[in-house]
C-alpha positions as CSV (number, residue, x, y, z in Angstrom):
1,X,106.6,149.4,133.8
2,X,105.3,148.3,136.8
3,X,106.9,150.2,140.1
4,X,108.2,147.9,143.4
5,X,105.2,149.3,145.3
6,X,102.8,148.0,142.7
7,X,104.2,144.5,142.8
8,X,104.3,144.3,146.6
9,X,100.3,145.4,146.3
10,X,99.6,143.0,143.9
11,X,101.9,140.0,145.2
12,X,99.9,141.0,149.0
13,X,96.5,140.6,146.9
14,X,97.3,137.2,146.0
15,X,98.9,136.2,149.1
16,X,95.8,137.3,150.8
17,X,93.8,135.3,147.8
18,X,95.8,132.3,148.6
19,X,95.5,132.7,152.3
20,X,91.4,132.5,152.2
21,X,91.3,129.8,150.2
22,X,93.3,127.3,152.0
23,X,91.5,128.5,154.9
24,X,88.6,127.3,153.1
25,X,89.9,124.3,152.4
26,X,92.5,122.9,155.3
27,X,95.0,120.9,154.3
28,X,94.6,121.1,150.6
29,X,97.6,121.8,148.8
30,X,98.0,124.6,146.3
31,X,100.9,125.4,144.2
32,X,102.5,128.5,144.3
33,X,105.3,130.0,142.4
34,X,108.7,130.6,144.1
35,X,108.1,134.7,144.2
36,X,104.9,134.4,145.8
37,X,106.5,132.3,148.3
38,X,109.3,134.2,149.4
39,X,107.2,137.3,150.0
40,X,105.0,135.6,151.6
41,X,107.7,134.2,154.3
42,X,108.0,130.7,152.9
43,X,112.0,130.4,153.0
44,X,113.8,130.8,155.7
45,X,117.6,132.1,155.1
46,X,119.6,129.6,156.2
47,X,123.0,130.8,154.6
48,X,126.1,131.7,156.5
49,X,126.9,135.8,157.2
50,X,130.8,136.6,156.6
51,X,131.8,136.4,160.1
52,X,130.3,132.5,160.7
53,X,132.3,131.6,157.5
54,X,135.2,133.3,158.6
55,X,134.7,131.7,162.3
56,X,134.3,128.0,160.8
57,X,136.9,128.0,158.1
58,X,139.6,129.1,162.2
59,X,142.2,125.9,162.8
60,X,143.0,126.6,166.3
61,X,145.6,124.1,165.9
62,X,146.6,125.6,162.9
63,X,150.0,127.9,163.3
64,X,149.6,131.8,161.8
């Protein structure tokens, strides 16, 4: 079993892989699984914390 430091060195290998050879090659496209992508910073979390739901779901006209 593989521990979560190995994975992070072997997910940083292939981002670094990844990284040279689309510096090689600018603007080619390469396909890259959704793991890889997320460590590497390719999402960017858009969801709502607890307190901005709570704020939107407020009717200031509403009575308590």
């Amino acid at each position: 079993m593989h521990t979560n430091n190995e994975i992070k060195k072997h997910m940083d290998a292939q981002a670094r892989q990844i990284d040279r050879e689309l510096s090689e090659n600018p603007g080619a496209a390469m396909e890259v699984d959704q793991e890889l992508a997320d460590h590497m910073g390719a999402f960017e979390e858009t969801a709502l914390s607890l307190e901005d739901a709570e704020d939107a779901s407020f009717d200031p006209f509403e009575e308590e």
